[in-house]
N, C-alpha and C positions, 0 to 999 in steps of 0.2 A: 490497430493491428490488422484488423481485415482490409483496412484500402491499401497501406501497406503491403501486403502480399498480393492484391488483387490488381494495385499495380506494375507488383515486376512479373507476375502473371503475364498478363497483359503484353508488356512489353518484351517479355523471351518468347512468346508465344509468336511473335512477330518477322523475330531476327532468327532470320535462315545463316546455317553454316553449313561448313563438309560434312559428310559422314562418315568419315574418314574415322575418326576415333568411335563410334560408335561401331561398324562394322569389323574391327580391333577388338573391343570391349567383348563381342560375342561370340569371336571365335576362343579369347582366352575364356572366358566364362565356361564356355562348352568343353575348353582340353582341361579344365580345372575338374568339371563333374566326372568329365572323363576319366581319371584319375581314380578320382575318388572310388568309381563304381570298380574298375581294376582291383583297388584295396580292400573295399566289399569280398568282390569275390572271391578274391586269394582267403580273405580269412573269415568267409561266409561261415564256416562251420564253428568256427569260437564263437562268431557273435548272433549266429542266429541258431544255431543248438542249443536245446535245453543242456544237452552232453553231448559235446565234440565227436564226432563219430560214429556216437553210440546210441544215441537218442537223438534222432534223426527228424525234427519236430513239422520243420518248412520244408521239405524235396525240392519246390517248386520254384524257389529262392534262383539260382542259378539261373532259372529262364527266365525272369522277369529282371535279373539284375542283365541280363544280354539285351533284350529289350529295352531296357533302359538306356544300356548302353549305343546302341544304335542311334534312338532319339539321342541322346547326347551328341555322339557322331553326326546327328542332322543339322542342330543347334549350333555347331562349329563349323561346319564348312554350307550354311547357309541355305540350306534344303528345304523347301517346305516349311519355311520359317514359324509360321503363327502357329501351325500346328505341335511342330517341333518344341517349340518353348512353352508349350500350354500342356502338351505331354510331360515335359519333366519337370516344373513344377506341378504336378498332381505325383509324380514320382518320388519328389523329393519330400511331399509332404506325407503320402504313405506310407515310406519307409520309413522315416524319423517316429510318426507318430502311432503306429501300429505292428510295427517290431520290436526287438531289443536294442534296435539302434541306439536312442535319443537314453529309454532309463539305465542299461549299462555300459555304451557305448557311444558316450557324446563326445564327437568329434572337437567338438567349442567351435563350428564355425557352422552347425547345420543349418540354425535359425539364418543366420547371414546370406546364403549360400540361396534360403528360402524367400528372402527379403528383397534381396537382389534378382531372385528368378522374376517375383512380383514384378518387377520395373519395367524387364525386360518382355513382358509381355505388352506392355502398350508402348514400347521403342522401338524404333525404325532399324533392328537389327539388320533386315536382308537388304538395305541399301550399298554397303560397299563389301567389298569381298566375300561376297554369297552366291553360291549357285542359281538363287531365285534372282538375282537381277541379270545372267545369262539366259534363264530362260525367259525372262520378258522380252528381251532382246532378239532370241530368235525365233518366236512367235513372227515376226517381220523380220526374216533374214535380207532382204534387200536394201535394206536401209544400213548403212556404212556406219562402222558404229564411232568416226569422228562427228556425226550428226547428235551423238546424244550427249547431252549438257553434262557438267560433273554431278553429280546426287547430292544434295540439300537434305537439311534437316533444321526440326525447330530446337533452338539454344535451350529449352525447358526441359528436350530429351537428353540437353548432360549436366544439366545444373539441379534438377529435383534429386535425380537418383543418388547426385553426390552431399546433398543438404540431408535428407535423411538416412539413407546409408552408411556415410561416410560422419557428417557431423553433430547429429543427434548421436550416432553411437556412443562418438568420443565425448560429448559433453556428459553422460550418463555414465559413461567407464569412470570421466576422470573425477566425479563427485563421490563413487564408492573409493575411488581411491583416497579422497581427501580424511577416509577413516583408518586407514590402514599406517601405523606408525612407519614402516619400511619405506612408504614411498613419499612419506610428510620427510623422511629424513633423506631423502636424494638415491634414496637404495633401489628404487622399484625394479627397474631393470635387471639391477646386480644381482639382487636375491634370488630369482627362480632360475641365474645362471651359474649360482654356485652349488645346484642341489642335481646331485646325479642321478634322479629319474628324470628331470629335465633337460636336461643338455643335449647338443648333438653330438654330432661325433669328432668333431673341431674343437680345440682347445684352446679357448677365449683368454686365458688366466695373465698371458702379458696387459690385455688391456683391461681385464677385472681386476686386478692389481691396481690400475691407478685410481686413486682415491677419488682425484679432481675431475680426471675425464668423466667415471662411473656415477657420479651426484650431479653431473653437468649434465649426462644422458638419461637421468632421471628428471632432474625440475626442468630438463625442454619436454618433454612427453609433459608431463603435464601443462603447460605452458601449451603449448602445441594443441592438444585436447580441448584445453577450456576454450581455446580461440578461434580455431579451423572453422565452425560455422557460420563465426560472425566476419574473417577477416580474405579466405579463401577464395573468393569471386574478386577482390579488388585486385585492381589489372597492375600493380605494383608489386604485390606480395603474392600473386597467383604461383612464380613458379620457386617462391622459397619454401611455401606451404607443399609445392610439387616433389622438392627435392628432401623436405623434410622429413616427409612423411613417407617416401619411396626409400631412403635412407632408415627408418625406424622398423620399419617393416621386413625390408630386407636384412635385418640385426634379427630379427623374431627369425626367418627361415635358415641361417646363419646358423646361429646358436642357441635356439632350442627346439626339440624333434615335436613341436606343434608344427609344420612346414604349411599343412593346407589352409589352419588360419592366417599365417604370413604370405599366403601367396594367391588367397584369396582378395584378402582386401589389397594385395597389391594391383589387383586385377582393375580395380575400382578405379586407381591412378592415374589410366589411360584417358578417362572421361576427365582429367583437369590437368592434360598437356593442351597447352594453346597451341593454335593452329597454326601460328607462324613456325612452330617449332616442327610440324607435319610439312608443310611449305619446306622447308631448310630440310629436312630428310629426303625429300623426293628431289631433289634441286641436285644431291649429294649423291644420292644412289641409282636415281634414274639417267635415263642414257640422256646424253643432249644429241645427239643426232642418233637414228636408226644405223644399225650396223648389219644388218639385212632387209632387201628388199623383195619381197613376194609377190608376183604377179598372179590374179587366180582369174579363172568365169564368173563376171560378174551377170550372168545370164544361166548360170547352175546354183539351183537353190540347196545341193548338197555343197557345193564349193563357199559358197556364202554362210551359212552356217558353222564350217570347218575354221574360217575366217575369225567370228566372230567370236568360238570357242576358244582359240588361239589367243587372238588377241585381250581375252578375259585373263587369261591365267596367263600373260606377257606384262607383268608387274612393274619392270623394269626399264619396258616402251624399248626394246631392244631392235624390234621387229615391225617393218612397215607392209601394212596389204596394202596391193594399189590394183582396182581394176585393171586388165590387161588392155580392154578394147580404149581404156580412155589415157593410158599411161604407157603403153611399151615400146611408143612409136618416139617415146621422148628421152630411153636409154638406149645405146648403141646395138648393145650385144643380144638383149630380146626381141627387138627392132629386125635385128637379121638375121631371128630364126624361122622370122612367118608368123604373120597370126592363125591362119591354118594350124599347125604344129604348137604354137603358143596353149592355146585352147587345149588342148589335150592330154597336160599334164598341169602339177603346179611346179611353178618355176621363182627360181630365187637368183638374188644377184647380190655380192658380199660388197664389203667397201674396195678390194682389190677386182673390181670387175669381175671376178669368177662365175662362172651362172652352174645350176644344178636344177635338177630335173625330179620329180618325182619322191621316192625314196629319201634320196639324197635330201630335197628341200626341206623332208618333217627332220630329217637329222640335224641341221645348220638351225631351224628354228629352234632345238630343246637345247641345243649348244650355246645359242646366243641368249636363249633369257636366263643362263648361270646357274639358275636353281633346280632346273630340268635336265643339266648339261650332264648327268649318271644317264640318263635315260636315251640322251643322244650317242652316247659311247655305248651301250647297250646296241643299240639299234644299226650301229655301226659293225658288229661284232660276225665273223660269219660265221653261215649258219641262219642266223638271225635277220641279216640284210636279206639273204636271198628268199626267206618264207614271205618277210615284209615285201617287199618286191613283187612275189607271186600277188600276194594277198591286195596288194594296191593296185594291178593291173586288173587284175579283175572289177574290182569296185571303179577305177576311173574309165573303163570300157563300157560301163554297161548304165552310168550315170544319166539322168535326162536334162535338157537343158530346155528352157524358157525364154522364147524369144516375143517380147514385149517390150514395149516404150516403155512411157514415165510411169504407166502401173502397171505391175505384178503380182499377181495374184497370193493374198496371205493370210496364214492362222487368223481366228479371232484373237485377238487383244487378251493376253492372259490379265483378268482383274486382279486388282490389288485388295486382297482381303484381308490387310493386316489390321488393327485394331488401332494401330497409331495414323492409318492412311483417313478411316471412318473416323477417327474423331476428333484429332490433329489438326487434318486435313479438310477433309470434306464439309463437316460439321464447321471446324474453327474459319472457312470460307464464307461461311453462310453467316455464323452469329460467334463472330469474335469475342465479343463483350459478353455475351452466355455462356459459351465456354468458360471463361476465365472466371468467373463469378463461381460456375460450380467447382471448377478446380481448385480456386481459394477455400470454397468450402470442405473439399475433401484433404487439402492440406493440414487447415488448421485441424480436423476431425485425427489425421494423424498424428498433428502435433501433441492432442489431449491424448490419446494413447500414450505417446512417449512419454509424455511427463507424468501419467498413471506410473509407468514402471521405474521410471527415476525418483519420483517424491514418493511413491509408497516404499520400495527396496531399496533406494540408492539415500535417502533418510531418515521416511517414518522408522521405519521396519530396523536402523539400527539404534534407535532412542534408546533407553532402558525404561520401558514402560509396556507392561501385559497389557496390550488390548482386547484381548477375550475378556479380562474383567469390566471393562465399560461397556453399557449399553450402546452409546450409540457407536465408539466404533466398532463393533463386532462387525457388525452388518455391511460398513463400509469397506472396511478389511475385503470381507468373504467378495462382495460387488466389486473391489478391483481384482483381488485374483481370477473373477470369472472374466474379467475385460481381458486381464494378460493373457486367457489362457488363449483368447479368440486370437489376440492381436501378434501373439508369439506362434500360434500355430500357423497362420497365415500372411503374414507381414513379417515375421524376423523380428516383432519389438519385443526383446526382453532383456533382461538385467543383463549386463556388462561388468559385473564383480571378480571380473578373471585377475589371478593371481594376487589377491587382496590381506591381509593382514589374518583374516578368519581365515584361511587357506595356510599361511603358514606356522600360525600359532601354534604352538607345539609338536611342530614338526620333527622329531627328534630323533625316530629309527625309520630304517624301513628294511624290507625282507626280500629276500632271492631264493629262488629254488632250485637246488641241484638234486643228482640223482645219482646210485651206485651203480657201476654197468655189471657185466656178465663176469669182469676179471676183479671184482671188487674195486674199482679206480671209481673215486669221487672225480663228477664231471658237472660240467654247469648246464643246464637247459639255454640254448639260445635265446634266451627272452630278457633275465637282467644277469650282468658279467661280473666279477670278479669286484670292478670299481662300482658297481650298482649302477653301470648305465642303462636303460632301456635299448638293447639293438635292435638296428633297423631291420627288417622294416617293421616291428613293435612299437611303433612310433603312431602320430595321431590319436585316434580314436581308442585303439590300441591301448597306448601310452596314458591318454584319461581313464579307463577302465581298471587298472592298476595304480597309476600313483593319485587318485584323486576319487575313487569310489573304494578299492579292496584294500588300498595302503594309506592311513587317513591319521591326522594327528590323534584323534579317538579311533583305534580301529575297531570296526563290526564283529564279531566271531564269524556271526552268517553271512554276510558279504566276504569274508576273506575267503569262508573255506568253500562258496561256490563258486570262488574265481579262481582260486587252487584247482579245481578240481580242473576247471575248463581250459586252463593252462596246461596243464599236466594231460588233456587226456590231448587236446590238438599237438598241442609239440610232441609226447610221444606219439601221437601217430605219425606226424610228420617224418620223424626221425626213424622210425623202421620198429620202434621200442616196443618189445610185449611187457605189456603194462603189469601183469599179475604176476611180472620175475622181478620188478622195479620196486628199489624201495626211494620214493622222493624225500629230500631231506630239507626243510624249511631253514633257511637262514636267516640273523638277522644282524645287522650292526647300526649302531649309533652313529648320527650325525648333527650338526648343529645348521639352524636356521634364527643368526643372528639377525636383528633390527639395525645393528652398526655398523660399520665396515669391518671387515677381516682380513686384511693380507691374506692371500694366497687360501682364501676358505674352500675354493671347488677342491684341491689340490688333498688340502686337511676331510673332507669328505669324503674322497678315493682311498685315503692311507686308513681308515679305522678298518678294524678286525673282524669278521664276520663268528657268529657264533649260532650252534645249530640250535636250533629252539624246539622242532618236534622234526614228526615223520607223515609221510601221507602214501596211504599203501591200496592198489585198485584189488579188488577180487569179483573178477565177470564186470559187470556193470555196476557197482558198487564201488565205492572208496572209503576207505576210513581216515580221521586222523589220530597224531598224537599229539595234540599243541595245549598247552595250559587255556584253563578255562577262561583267563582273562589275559590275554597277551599284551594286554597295556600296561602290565604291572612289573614287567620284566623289565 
């Protein structure tokens, strides 16, 4: 096993590719966290108030989740990379583990989210579409930026992250699965799309109707699972495993209101498109000939920078700079404006020979790279033309220029201080064979982690056998929960039991709360509807908070009535409601979570009758209820 690993170590450590899907990889990463911290904040007050409104526990919540969100913002468009990514995994892991997030508010995708932060911190994130590889670049604005090679990276930075992220996970999911009678019988999928706290808001039921598709799309998920680790990297099956998995994934954001863990792990997919397939996108999108040509001062260190800005966020290779003093003598029309005159504007020339001056030339450039082309119409707009006009005369009037040979005077060399540059890099130049040896080490160290959380929870832990009464496993028991606790707070490695047979074993009611208004009209709280769906955006973390801790095949009395309450006090504020005139009215109806297939069962779970079970009435900061002392019994 160890030379094994230490030599495909070894050998990806070696082979350089694009960075193309890596620098991909980070910006969706960063609009994912993004997200999320949005979702935080909108509904900071449910989940991080003891009482919604009222009981006001963290104030301070809101500015660290803006903070965060910022670093997130940096992590996405490439800023300050090492920093950026070492910020929000220390983010992602204080919230989760020192809030209410993780114990009544688990997203199902925190640990993942934290596991993949890990990776990202020793990958060469700010190699391609990041702001940090502009600004290395214009450290040496003189240097023409067709002088710098494409960005490389080593193949270890997309193939570990996808072996443990991606295929340890699924091997660990699909062994608890192999307990669960629903997905032994081809159901797995079908099941959690026929129960209406799960669903989206899309109605699946032509294709959960068919018997054969819906068992098909269950034993490939598991099929799919048991094998991605072992079969994923062969350059045969690389992009079935691609389309498979991109496909099941997208079914998850589709139809059912988990979306961040579905679009999470699809995030991960980018790292196992092949790069012929990168090749064939930019062949397809990018220009083949420039459609504007830009003459600038290649002896103005503001002009040359301007350039090289441009040309960064010119995706599309729409747009060509060409010094003036060494190119304008070789087009007609700039040719016979003077290089006197040349110099002293930036000047552009389209494929119909048209030339433009100034102003004009930043408008034709944000028009031609397509995606800027709002901003060129903008700028177009008047009003607008003539402040930009002021505002560029000035700045190109009063610019300095640098008249030097072959050297030009330049910044120090912004260092590369990322972590994957120091040890990737630097180090793996020095002692290849060292590296790789400890890296094999820290894999396999990983590896006994995962299989901690897969043979103790994903088969000790479902045996029928108490081991608190044997001596020696007690001990062992208590020593691997203390390993998960490490390896799950900080690595992402824990159980993958999601949607499992103990999850829908006697799933059979669940509850909605409505409320009477000021005209006595029963009305429904926007949170679950009429058909018992969760609406959005009550979805995610949300969404686990209620159907999977307050609404449970066993329900709690104490968990329900302080997620009652926390419901009832955020949506009435929300909604304008003075609480102490509201009387809430707990609903409940039956539903079935068969092991077998059911024609038309989401359908059959929207038609059952809702029936009031109690009341829940606030007075000041107080609530009471009226729910039977054991609501499991109804």
């Amino acid at each position: 096993m160890y030379q094994f690993v230490y030599q495909k170590i070894l050998h990806l450590l070696s082979q350089k590719v694009p960075a193309t899907g890596i620098g991909l990889f980070r910006i969706l990463y960063g609009l994912v966290t993004l997200q999320e911290i949005f979702f935080l904040y909108y509904f900071n007050h449910l989940i991080f108030d003891p009482v919604p409104y009222i009981d006001i526990e963290f104030p301070g919540i809101p500015l660290f989740l803006c903070l965060w969100g910022i670093v997130a913002a940096f992590v996405a468009v490439g800023y300050r990379y090492q920093f950026a990514i070492a910020a929000n995994y220390v983010f992602w892991i204080i919230f989760v583990n020192f809030t209410s997030m993780q114990r009544d508010f688990d997203g199902g995708f925190d640990t993942f989210m934290i596991g993949v932060g890990f990776f990202l911190l020793f990958m060469p994130g700010d190699r391609a579409f990041s702001i940090d590889s502009l600004r290395h670049k214009l450290r040496d604005p003189f240097v023409h930026y067709s002088n710098y090679p494409p960005a490389t990276v080593s193949a270890l930075a997309y193939r570990l992250p996808i072996i443990v992220c991606l295929g340890w996970l699924y091997l660990d999911s699909d062994v608890h699965k192999l307990f669960a009678e629903h997905w032994r019988n081809g159901l797995g999928s079908w099941l959690p799309a026929t129960q209406p706290y799960y669903v989206s808001a899309l109605d699946m039921s032509p294709l959960l109707n068919i018997e054969l598709l819906q068992k098909t799309i269950g034993y490939t998920i598991m099929v799919f699972q048991l094998t991605f680790v072992f079969f994923f990297a062969h350059r045969r099956l690389r992009v079935v495993y691609l389309l498979i998995g991109m496909a099941l994934h997208l079914g998850i954001v589709l139809t059912l209101n988990i979306y961040p863990f579905g679009i999470g792990m699809l995030v991960c997919y980018v790292l196992l498109v092949p790069f012929r397939c990168w090749r064939s996108i930019a062949k397809r999108f990018v220009a083949k000939q420039p459609v504007l040509t830009v003459f600038y001062d290649q002896q103005c260190p503001l002009c040359n920078r301007t350039v090289l800005t441009l040309n960064h966020f010119d995706i599309f290779g729409c747009v060509d700079f060409k010094p003036a003093q060494e190119y304008a003598d070789k087009y007609p029309a700039p040719s016979a404006i003077g290089m006197d005159i040349l110099l002293t504007d930036l000047y552009a020339l389209d494929a119909n020979n048209k030339i433009y001056s100034g102003v004009a030339t930043y408008r034709q450039i944000l028009l031609k790279m397509r995606y800027m082309a709002i901003f060129g119409v903008f700028l177009g707009l008047p009003g607008v033309r003539q402040w930009a006009e002021q505002k560029y005369r000035s700045i190109a009037d009063s610019r300095q220029r640098i008249n030097c040979g072959a050297e030009c005077p330049v910044g120090l060399p912004l260092q590369d201080k990322t972590l994957y540059h120091q040890i990737f890099e630097q180090y793996a130049q020095k002692k290849p064979k060292a590296l790789s040896r400890k890296l094999t080490k820290i894999v396999l160290a990983l590896l006994v982690l995962q299989l901690n959380s897969t043979i103790h929870y994903g088969l000790v832990y479902r045996l029928p056998i108490d081991y608190d009464k044997l001596a020696i496993s007690k001990p062992i028991s208590q020593a691997s929960n203390a390993l998960l606790m490490v390896s799950s707070t900080f690595l992402g490695i824990t159980p993958h039991a999601l949607y499992c047979h103990d999850h829908f074993a006697g799933y059979d009611r669940i509850l909605a709360i409505t409320y009477i208004d000021q005209h006595g009209i029963e009305r429904w709280l926007p949170f679950v509807n009429e058909q018992g769906r969760l609406l959005a955006p009550n979805w995610g973390r949300v969404h686990s908070m209620w159907a999977n801790i307050a609404v449970t095949p066993t329900i709690n009395n104490v968990r329900l009535r302080k997620f009652i309450m926390k419901v009832t006090a955020f949506w009435g504020y929300q909604m304008g409601l003075n609480l102490e005139n509201v009387v809430f009215k707990i609903k409940m109806k039956k539903i079935a979570a068969p092991t077998q297939w059911v024609p038309d069962q989401l359908h059959k779970n929207f038609a059952t009758e809702w029936v009031t079970v109690g009341n829940a009435h606030w007075s000041g900061k107080e609530i009471s209820y009226d729910l039977p002392e054991d609501i499991n019994s109804l």
